[in-house]
C-alpha positions as CSV (number, residue, x, y, z in Angstrom):
1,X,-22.8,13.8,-41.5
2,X,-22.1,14.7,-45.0
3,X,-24.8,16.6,-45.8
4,X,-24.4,18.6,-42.6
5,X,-20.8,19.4,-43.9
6,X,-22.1,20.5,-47.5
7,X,-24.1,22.7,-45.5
8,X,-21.3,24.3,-43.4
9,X,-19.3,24.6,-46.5
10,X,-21.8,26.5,-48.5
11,X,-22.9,28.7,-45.3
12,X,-18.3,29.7,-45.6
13,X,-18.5,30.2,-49.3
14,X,-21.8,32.6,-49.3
15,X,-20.1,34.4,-46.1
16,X,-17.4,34.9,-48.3
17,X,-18.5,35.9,-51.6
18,X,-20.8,38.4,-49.5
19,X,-17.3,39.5,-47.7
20,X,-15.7,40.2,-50.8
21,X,-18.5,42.2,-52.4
22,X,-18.2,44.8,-49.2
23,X,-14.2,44.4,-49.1
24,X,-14.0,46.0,-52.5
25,X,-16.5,49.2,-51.3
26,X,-13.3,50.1,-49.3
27,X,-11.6,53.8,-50.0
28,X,-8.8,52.6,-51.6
29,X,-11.1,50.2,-54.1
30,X,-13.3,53.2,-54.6
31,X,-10.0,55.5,-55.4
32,X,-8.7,52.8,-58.1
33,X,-11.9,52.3,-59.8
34,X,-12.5,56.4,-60.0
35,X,-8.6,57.0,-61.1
36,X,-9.2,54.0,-63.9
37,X,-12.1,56.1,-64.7
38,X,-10.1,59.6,-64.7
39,X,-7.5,57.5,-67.1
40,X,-10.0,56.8,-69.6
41,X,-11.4,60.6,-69.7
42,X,-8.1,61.7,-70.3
43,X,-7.1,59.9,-72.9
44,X,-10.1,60.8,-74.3
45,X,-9.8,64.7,-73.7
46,X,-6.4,64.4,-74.8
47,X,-7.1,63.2,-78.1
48,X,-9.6,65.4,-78.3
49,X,-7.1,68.6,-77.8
50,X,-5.1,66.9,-80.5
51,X,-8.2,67.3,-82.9
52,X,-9.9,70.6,-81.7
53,X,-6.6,72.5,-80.1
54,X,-6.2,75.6,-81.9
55,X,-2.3,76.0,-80.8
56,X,0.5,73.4,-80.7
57,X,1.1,74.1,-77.4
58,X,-2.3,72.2,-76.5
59,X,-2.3,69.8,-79.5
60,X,1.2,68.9,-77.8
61,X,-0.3,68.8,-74.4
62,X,-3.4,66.5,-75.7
63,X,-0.7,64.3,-77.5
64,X,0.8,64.2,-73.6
65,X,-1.6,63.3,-71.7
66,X,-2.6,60.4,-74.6
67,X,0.7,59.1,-73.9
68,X,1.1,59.6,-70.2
69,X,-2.7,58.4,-69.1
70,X,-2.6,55.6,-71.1
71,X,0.4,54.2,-69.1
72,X,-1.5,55.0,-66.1
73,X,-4.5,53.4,-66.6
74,X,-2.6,49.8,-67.2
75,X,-0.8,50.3,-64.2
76,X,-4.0,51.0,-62.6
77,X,-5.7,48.5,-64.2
78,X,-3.1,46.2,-62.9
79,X,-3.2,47.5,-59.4
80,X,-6.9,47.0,-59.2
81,X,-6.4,43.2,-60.8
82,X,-4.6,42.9,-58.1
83,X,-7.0,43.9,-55.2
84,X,-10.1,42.0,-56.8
85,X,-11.7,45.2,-58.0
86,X,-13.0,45.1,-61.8
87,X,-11.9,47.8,-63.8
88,X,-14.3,49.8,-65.4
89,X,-14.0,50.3,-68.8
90,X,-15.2,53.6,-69.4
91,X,-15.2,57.1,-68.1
92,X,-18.0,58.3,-65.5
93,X,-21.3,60.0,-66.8
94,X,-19.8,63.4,-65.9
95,X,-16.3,62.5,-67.6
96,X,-18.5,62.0,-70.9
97,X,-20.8,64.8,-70.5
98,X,-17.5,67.0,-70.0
99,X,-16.1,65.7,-73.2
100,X,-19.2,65.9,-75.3
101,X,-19.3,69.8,-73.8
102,X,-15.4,70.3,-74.8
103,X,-15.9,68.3,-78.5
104,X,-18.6,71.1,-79.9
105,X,-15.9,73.6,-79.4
106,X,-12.5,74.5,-81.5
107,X,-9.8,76.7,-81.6
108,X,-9.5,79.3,-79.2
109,X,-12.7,78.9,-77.7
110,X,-11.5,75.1,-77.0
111,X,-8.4,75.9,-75.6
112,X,-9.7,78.1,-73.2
113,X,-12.4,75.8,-71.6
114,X,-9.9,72.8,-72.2
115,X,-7.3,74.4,-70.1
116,X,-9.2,75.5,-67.5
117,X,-11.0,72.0,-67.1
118,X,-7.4,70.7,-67.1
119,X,-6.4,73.1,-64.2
120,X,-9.2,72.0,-62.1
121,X,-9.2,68.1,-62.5
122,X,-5.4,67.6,-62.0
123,X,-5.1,69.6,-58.8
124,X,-8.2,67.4,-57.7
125,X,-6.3,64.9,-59.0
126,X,-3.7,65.3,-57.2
127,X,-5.3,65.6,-53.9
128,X,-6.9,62.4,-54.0
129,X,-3.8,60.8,-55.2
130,X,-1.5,62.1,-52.4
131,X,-4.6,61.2,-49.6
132,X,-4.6,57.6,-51.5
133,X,-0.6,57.3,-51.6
134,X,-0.7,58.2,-47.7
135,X,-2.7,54.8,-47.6
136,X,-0.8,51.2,-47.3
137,X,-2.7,49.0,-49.1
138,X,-0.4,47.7,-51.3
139,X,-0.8,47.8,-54.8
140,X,-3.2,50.9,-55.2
141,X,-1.5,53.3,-53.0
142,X,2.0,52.4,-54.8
143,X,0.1,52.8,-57.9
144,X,-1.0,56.8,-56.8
145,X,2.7,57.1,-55.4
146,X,4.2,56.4,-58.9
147,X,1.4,58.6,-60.4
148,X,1.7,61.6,-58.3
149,X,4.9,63.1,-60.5
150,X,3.1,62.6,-63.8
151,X,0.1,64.7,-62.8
152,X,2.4,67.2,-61.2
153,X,4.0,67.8,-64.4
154,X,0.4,67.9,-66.4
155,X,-0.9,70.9,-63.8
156,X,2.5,72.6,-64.6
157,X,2.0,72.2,-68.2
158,X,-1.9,73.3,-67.8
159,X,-1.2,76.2,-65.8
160,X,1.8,77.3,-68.1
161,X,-0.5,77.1,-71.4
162,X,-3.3,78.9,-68.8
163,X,-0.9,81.9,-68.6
164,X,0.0,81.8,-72.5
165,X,-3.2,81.8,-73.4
166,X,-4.4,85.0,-70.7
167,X,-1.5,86.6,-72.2
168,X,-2.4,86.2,-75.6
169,X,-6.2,87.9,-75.0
């Protein structure tokens, strides 16, 4: 009798463990580990600007989105902690190939590519944020609700420097 329970028991615990390896392959796990990922990147480009800008307006904007993505990425951090998903701890191959592109420039030749990469990624971004924060599963949409104004306010600031800079040509 008591081995046939051990049995049963083991037969619920590999069912589960198996359950929980295809629970975090959900949208909303996929959208947390990616945004950790986009956190990471950022940071990263942003401290990058800082270095390689060649105005203040994108040293400034790099010493932003330091600030700003770094604050994100706990919270996300947090909210994937919170669903069972393990946070990377790294940006994607293409985030890195992106940064080691952007890092053999400087000046004005940097700012230009480093805006317009900043255009494109946050109004991704923010598409897959406000399709995420449409979601309720718990922690990781409220996570992309909260982080929807914050990338909001980065395009503006990309797109204003994007103008400044055309101008300046």
């Amino acid at each position: 009798m008591t081995h046939g329970l051990v049995k049963a028991g083991l037969v619920v615990i590999v069912s589960l463990s198996s359950w929980g390896a295809w629970a975090r392959e959900t949208p909303s796990h996929q959208f947390i580990t990616k945004a950790i990922q986009g956190n990471l990147a950022e940071i990263s480009l942003g401290q990058l600007a800082q270095e390689r800008g060649g105005t203040d307006g994108v040293k400034s904007f790099g010493q932003m989105l330091v600030q700003d993505h770094s604050a994100a990425k706990d919270q996300a951090t947090a909210a994937a902690t919170s669903a069972q998903v393990t946070p990377p701890t790294e940006p994607s191959r293409a985030q890195k190939s992106e940064h080691d592109r952007l890092s053999k420039l400087s000046g004005d030749a940097f700012d230009r590519q480093f805006i317009a990469h900043m255009v494109t990624d946050h109004k991704k971004d923010i598409a897959e944020y406000q399709k995420e924060a449409k979601r309720s599963d718990g922690a990781i949409s409220d996570y992309a609700k909260g982080a929807l104004p914050t990338l909001q306010k980065h395009l503006d600031t990309a797109q204003s420097l994007e103008k400044q800079e055309k101008a300046a040509r």
